[in-house]
Backbone bond lengths (Angstrom), bond angles and torsions (degrees), N, CA, C in turn:
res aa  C-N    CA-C-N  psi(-1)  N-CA   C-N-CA  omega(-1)  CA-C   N-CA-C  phi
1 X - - - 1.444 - - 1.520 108.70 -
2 X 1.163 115.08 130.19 1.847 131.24 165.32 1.448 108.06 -64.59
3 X 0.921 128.82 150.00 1.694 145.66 -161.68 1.699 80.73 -144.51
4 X 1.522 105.13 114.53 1.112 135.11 176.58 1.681 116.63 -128.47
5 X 1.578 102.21 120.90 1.790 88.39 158.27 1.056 136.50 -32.78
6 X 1.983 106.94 127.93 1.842 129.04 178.10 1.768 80.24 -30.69
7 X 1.335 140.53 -57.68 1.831 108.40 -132.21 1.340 85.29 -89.62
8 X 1.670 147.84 9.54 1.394 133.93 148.19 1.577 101.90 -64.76
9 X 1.241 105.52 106.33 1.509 105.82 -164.28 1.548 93.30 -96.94
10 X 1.711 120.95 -27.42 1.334 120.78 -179.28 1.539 118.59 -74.46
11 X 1.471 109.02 -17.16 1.479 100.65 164.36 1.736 122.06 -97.63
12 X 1.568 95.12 170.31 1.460 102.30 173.72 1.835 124.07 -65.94
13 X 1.047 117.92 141.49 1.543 115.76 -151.89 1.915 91.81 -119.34
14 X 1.391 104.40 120.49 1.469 116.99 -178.93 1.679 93.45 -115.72
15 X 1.150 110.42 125.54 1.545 136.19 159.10 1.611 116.55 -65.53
16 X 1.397 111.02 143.00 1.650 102.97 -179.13 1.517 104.35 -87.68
17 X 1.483 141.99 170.42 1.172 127.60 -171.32 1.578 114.95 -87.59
18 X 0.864 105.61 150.94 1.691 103.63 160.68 1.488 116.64 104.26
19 X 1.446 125.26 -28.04 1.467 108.16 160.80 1.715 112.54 -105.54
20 X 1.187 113.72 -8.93 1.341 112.60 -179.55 1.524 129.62 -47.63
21 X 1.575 102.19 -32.69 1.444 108.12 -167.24 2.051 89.37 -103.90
22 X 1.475 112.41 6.90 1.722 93.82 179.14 1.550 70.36 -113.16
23 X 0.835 160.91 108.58 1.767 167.25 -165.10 1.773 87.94 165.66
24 X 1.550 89.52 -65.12 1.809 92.19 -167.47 1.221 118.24 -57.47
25 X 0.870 125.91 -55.94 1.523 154.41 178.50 1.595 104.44 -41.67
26 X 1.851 116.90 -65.54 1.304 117.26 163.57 1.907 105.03 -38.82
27 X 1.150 96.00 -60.35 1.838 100.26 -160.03 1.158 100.88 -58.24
28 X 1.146 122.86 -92.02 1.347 142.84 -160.71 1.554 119.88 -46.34
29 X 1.718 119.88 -35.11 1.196 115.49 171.12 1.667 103.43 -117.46
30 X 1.118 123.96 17.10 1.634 127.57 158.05 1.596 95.33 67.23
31 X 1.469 113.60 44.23 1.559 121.28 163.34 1.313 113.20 -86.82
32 X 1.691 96.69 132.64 1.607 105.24 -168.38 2.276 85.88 -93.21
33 X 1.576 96.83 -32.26 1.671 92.26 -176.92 1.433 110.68 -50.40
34 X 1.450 111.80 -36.04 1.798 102.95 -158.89 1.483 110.98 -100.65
35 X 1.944 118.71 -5.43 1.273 109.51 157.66 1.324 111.20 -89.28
36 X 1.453 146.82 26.15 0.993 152.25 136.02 1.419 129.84 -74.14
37 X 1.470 85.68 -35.07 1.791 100.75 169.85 1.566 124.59 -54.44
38 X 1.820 83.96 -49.29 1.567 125.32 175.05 1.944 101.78 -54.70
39 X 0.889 105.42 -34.21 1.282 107.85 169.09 1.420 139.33 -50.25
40 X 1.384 91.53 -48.09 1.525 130.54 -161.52 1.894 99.77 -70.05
41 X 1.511 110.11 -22.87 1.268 126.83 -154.31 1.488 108.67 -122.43
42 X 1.514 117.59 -9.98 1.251 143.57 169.25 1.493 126.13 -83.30
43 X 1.723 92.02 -23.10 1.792 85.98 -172.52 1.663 87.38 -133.92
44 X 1.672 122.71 73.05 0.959 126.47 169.93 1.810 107.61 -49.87
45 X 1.775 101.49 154.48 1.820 93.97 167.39 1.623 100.58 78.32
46 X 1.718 82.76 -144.52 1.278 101.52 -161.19 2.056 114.81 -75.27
47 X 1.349 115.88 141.99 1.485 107.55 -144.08 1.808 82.65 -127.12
48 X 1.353 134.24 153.35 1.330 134.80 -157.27 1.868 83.71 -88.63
49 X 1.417 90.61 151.86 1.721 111.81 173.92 2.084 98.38 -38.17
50 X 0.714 115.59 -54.68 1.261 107.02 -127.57 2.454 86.91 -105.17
51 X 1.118 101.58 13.51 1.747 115.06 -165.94 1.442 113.77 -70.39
52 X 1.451 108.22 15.06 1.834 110.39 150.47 1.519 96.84 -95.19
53 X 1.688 123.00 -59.27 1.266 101.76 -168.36 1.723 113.82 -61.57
54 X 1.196 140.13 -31.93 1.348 141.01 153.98 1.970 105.12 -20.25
55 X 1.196 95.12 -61.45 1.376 92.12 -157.83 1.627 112.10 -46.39
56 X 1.355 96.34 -59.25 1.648 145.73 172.39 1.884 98.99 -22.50
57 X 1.252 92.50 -80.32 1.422 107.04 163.96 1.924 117.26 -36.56
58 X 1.333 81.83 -85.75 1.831 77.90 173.62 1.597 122.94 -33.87
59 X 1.077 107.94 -66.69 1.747 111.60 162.64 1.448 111.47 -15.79
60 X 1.562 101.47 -83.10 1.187 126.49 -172.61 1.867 117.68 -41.73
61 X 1.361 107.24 -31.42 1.345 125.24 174.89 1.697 103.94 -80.23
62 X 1.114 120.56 -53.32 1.397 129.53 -152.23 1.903 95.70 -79.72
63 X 1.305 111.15 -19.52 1.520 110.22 168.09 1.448 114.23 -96.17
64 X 1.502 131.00 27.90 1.430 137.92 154.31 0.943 94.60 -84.84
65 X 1.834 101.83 145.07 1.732 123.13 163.94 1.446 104.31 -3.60
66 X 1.068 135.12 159.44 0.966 120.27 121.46 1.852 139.34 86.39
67 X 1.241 111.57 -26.18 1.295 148.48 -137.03 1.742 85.52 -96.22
68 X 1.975 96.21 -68.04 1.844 107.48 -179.38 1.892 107.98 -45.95
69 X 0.956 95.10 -54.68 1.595 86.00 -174.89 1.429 121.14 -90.66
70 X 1.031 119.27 38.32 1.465 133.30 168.67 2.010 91.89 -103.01
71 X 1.668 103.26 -67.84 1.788 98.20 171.62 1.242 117.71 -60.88
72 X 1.162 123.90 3.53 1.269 119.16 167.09 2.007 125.22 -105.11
73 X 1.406 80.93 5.54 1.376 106.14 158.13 1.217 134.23 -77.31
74 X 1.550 97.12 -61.62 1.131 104.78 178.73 1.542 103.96 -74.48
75 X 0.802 139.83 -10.01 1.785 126.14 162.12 1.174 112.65 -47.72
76 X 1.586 126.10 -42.13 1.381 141.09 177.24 1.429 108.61 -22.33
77 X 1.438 105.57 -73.76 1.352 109.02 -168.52 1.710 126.10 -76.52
78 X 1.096 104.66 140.91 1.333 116.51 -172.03 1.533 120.28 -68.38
79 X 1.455 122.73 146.57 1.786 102.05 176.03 1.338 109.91 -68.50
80 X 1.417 132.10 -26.54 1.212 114.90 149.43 1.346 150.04 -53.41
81 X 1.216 132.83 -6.65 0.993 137.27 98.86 1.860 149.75 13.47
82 X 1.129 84.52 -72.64 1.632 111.67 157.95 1.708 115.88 -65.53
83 X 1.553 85.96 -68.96 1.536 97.89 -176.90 1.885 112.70 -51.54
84 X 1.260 107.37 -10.30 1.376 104.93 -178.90 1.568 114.84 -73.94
85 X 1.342 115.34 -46.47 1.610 122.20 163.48 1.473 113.64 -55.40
86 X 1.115 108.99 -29.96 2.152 95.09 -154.98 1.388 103.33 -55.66
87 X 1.239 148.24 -4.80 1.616 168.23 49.22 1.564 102.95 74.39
88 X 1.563 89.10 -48.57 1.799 95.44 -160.14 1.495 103.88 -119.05
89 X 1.334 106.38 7.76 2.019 93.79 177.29 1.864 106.27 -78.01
90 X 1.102 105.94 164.45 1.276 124.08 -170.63 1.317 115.83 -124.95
91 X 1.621 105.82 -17.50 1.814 92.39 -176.86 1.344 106.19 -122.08
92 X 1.101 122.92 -171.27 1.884 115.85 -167.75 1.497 90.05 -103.75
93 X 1.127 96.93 153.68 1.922 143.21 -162.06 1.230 122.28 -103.61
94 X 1.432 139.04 100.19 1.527 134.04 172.86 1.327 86.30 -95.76
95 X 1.575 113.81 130.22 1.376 125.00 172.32 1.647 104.68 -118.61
96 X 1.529 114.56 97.29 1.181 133.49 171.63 1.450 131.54 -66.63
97 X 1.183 124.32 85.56 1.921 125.64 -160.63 1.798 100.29 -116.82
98 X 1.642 105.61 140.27 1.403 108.41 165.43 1.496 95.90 -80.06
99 X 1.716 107.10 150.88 1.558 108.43 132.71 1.271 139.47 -15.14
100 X 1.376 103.59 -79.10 1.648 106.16 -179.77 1.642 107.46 -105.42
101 X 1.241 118.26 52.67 1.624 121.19 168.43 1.194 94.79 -59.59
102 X 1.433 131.40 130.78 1.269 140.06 159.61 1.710 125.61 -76.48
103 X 1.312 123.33 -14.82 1.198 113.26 161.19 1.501 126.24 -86.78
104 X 1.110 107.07 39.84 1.324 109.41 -179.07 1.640 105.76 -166.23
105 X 1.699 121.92 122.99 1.212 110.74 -173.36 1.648 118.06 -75.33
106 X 1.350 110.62 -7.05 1.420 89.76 -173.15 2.221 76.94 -142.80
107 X 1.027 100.69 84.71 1.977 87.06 176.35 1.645 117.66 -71.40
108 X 1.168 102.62 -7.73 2.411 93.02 164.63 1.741 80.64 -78.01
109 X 1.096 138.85 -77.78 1.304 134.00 -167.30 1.525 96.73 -20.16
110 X 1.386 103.79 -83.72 1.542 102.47 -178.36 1.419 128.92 -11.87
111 X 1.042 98.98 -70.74 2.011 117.58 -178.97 1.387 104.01 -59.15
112 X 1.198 121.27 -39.34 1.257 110.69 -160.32 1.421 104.21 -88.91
113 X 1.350 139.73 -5.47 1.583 161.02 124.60 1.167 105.41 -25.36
114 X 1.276 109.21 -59.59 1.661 102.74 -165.53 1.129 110.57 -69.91
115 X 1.929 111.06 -44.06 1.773 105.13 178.03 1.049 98.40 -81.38
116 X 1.574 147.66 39.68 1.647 125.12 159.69 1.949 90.61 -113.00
117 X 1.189 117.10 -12.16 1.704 113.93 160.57 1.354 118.92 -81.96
118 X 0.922 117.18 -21.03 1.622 130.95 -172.71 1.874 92.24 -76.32
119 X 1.353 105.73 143.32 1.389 124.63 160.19 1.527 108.92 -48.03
120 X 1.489 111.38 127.45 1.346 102.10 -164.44 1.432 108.62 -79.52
121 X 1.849 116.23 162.25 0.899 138.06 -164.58 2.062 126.44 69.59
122 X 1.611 81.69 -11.32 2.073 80.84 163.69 1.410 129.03 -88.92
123 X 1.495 119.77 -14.54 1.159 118.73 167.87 1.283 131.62 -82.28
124 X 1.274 121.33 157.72 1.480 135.33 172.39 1.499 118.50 -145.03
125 X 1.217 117.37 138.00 2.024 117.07 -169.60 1.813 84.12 -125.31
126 X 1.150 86.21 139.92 1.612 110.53 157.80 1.286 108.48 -149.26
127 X 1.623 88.73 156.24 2.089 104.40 -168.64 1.447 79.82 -124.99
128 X 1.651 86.10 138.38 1.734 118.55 147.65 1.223 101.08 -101.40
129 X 1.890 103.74 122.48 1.851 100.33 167.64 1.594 103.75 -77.26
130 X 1.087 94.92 152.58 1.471 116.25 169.94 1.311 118.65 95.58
131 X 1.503 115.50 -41.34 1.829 124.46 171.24 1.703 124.02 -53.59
132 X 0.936 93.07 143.67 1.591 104.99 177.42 1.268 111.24 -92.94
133 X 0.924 137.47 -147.48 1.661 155.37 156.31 1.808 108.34 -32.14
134 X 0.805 130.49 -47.86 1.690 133.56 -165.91 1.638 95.39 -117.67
135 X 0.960 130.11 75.15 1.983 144.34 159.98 1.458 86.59 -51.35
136 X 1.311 131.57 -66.74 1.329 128.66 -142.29 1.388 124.34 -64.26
137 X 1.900 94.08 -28.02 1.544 122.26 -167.59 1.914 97.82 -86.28
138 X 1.316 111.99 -43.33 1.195 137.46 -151.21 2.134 99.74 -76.33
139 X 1.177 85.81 -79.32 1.335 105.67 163.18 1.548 131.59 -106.29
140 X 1.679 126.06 60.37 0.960 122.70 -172.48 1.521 123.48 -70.02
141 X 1.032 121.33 4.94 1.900 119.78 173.85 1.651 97.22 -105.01
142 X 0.719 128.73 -44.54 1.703 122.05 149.00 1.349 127.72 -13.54
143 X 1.639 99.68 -74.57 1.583 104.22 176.86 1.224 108.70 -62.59
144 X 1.280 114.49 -57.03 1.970 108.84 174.42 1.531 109.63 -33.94
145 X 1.280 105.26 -66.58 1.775 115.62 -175.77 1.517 97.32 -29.97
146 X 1.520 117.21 -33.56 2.075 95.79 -178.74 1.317 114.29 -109.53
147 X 1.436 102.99 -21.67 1.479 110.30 161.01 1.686 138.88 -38.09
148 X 1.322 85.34 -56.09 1.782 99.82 159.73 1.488 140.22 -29.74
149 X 1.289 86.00 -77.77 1.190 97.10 161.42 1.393 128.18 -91.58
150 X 1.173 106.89 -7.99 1.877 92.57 163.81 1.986 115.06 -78.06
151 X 1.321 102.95 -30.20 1.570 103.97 164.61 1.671 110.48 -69.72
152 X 1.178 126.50 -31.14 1.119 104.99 161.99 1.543 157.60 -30.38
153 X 1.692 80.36 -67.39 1.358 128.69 172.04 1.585 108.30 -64.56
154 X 1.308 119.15 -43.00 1.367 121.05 -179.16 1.864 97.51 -79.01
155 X 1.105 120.99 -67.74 1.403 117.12 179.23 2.062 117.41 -39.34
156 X 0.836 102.53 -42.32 1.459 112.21 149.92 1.417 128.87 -38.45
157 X 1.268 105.11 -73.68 1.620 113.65 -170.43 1.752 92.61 -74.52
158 X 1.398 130.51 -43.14 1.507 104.57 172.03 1.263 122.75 -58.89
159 X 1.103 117.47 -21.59 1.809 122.05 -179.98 1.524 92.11 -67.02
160 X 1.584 130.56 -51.47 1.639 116.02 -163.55 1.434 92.53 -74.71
161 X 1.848 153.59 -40.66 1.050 111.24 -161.92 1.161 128.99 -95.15
């Protein structure tokens, strides 16, 4: 079987192993332990200076009122879902993916899905090697490094039209 990008909605969709079932676990039984777990599997490699107090924090947040079943909301919705608008965006797209993001078996596949739904010519994919799921958290002078100048460049071209 081929492992195809979520927005191949006509093919069969294989999960990579290992955070899928702490996904469930967060969702389905409103575990703050196993989206932490889920964590653990999210920020393959290199982990930000400071990623006990991160954890700590998150915890600490995710056991307010209220807080668990809000992320357990958003589990609800499907990436299809999403993928149903990208149809309707209007402005151009930096699509930010780790290397080894684990929710996704192939994430350049990914991105490059999203900008082949996107109105053509607004998208853009960039890879952080080494990041998982959170580039921004992981490697934050990175993401800036494309950030920059892609707000530039976009703030620009709205000024000419």
């Amino acid at each position: 079987m081929t492992l195809r990008p979520v927005f191949d909605h006509a093919a069969p969709r294989l999960w990579p192993p290992g955070g899928l079932g702490r996904l469930l676990g967060a969702g389905v039984f409103g575990s703050v332990r196993q989206w932490l777990r889920y964590l653990d599997v999210a920020f393959p490699g290199h982990r930000p200076a400071d990623w006990s107090e991160q954890l700590a924090r998150t915890e600490a947040r995710l056991r307010e009122f209220g807080r668990m079943k809000v992320l357990q909301k958003m589990g609800q919705s499907s990436p299809a879902d999403a993928g149903a608008q990208l149809g309707n965006v209007r402005c151009r797209v930096l699509i930010v993916e780790g290397t080894l993001d684990p929710d996704w078996a192939d994430p350049r596949a990914e991105g490059e899905a999203i900008v082949a739904a996107l109105p053509a010519g607004l998208g853009t994919v960039a890879m952080i090697d080494g990041a998982g799921h959170y580039p921004h958290t992981q490697f934050p002078d990175q993401v800036v490094a494309l950030m920059l100048p892609f707000l530039a460049e976009t703030a620009g071209a709205e000024g000419r039209s």
